[in-house]
C-alpha positions, 0 to 999 in steps of 0.5 A: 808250912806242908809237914811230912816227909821229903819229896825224893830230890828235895834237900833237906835245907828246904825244910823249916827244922833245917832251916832254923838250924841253918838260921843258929848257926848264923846268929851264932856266928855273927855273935862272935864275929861282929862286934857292933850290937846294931850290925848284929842286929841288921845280919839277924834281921838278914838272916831271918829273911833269908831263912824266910825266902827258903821256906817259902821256896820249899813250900812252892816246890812241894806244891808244884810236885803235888799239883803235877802228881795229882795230874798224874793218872793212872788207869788199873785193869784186871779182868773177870778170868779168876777172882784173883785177878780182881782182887790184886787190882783193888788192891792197887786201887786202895794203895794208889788212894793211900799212897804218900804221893797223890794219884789219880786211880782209875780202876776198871775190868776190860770185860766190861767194855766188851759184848755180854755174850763174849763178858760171859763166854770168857768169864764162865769157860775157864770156870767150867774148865778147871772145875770139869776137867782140870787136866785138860786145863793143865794140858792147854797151860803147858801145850801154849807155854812152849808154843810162841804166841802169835795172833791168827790175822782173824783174833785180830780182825776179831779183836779191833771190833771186840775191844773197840769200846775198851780202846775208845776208853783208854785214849779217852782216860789217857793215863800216864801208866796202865797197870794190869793184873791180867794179860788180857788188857794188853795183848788184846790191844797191843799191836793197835797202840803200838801201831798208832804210836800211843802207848802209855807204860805199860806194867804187867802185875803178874798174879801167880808165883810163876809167869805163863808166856802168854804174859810177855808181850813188846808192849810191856815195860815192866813185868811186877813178880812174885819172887826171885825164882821167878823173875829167873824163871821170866828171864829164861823166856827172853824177857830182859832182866831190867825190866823184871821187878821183885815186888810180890803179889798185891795183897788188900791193906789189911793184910799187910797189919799183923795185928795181935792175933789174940785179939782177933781170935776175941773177935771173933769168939775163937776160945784161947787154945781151939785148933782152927782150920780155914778151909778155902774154895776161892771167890768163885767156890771152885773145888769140892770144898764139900768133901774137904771140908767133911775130911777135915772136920772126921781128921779133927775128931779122930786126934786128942785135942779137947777143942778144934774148929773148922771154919769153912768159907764156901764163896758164891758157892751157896749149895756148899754153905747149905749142904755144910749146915746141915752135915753132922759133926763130931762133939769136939769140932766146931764146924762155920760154914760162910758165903762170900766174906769181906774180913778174910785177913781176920780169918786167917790170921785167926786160923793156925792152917789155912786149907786151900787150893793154891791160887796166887792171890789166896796164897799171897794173901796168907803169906802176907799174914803169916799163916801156913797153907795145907794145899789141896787139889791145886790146878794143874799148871800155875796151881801146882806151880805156886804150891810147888814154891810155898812146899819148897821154903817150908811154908806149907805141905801139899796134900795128894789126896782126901786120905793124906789131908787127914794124915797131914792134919794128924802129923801137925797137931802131934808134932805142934812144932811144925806149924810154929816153923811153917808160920815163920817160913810163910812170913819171910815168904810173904810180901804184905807191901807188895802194892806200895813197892809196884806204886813206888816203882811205878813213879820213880819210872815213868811218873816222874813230876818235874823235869828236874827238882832242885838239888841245893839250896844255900842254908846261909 
């Protein structure tokens, strides 16, 4: 007998415990309304094969809706235009392996299947533009959220000869749902598909707290966001409200475990009572997380705590860790310079404040654990927008300027109050489940596994 769980549609009376309870009932009932021990007998034996077929019929029912949901494959797509993007597919990757529902998860970058020169091009030009000139960054951001999107004749002539290699792939796959962390994967091949008549469902994973115009497309079935704001905020560009789910911003599995905080400050050989601050520059090491990092470590020698730490994760910035090594500190700061990490759920959920930009997947991450956000130099557009909702609820402040970063840390370690609040507001802000809730809803839309499952089955 397959134990775990009912399948959603599935009566209880298909399971063995249900069923040996429907089997009492009956024996008890022929106890008191048959006389006769050998017709007792014989309605017994009756009920026991009864009891038998059903468990049988259940156990078949389970076995076809796995054999059909394991049939079932579903492509994940992200693309190399920011770290985040990456990371929010793996994590719908791992939750897909983990789920309680067998799936076949295929994961992949659309700029893999496009020419080395434009993989490149794409990639590196958002990079150079919001670390150079972030202001024009925000410019382009607001200037083509109020402009409708509409594809030049030549993008699209552009387009069938750049991703026809992606486009081969997809109907080769042939996946029952696509779901992308980036705009890019869809709108490149939406009129294509939509013109050829193959369209799989569609899930737009939206990456920040707030949703660029360039995210709407008709292809898109349904739009996964972050927070009620903004799906309102979505609604008010023309996107229909059923077609807008609240599910949060996917996270990796081990944000989603609070483990004891304690034991992870053990770990990783933090003393008990040592203030320690995060600071972040994302997967690329944008950001002059140098300078930061300096007015971090100066602010925490300068205030009356015995014991802090500055834990600074410089990403595949490697000149930063180097130069980092190597800066003078102060007696009572211990400074930590890292690379690229693979444990950053343990880091923040050893850190008592996270210095960082506020990118949507560090700033999801961070909430899922419960550890509010001191945000520094966030991109103007949808940076400034998320730091704008976490100020808002209370799960963190936003520091204008190197100096206020100082005068932000001094306020929280003398009034230690403040931090306890934030770190409650960032944990009723923060969604750790958010790639299960997008999976589960992704299968009650358009995975369903047999035309109709069995409402009843008669326990007698």
């Amino acid at each position: 007998m397959l134990r775990g769980r009912p399948f959603s549609g599935m009566s209880g009376a298909l399971h063995c415990r249900n069923s040996k309870t429907a089997l009492s009932k009956m024996i008890t009932n022929c106890k008191m309304n048959i006389k006769n021990e050998n017709e007792r007998r014989c309605v017994r034996r009756q009920c026991r094969q009864q009891c038998v077929i059903h468990q049988l019929l259940a156990v078949s029912v389970e076995i076809v809706y796995i054999l059909r949901m394991k049939s079932r494959r579903i492509a994940v797509i992200a693309c190399t235009g920011g770290a985040g993007h990456l990371r929010a597919a793996e994590a719908l990757v791992l939750a897909a392996k983990n789920h309680p529902v067998p799936l076949d998860v295929h994961g992949f970058d659309v700029l893999d299947f496009t020419p080395t020169w434009f993989r490149r091009l794409y990639a590196q030009t958002y990079v150079e533009l919001v670390n150079r000139t972030p202001e024009l960054w925000g410019y382009f951001y607001h200037r083509t959220e109020q402009l409708p999107y509409r594809k030049h004749p030549l993008i699209r002539a552009f387009d069938r000869v750049n991703y026809g290699r992606y486009l081969r792939m997809l109907k080769e796959l042939n996946p029952d749902a696509v779901l992308c962390t980036h705009f890019l994967p869809y709108i490149s091949v939406s009129s294509t598909l939509r013109k050829s008549g193959w369209a799989p469902p569609v899930i737009a994973v939206t990456t920040d707290f707030d949703v660029h115009g360039l995210w709407i497309d008709p292809i898109v079935r349904t739009y996964c966001v972050f927070h009620e704001e903004s799906a309102w905020q979505l609604a008010s560009k023309g996107v229909p409200t059923d077609s807008i789910e609240i599910t949060g911003i996917p996270v990796h599995p081990g944000f989603s475990r609070r483990a004891g905080r304690a034991g992870i400050r053990r770990a990783l050989h933090i003393p008990t009572g040592e203030f320690t601050a995060l600071v972040l520059s994302g997967g690329f090491g944008m950001g002059r997380i140098t300078d930061v990092v300096r007015t971090v470590v100066d602010a925490l020698g300068q205030t009356r705590l015995d014991r802090t730490a500055v834990i600074a994760v410089c990403g595949r910035n490697e000149h930063a860790r180097r130069s980092l090594e190597s800066f003078p500190i102060p007696d009572r700061v211990r400074l930590v310079p890292m690379g690229f990490v693979d444990n950053m759920h343990e880091l923040m959920a050893a850190a008592d404040i996270v210095v960082t930009k506020s990118g949507g997947l560090t700033s999801a991450e961070a909430l899922a654990i419960g550890v509010p956000l001191l945000i520094v130099d966030p991109i103007p557009g949808q940076e400034s927008r998320n730091a704008d909702l976490i100020v808002e609820h209370g799960a963190g402040w936003k520091a204008v300027n190197l100096p206020n970063i100082a005068y932000k840390l001094h306020q929280l370690i003398s009034r230690p109050n403040l931090v306890r609040q934030a770190r409650i507001a960032a944990a009723d802000l923060g969604r750790s489940d958010a790639a299960k809730r997008i999976l589960d809803m992704t299968i009650r839309r358009f995975l369903k596994p047999l035309k109709k499952m069995p409402r009843n089955v008669p326990t007698s």
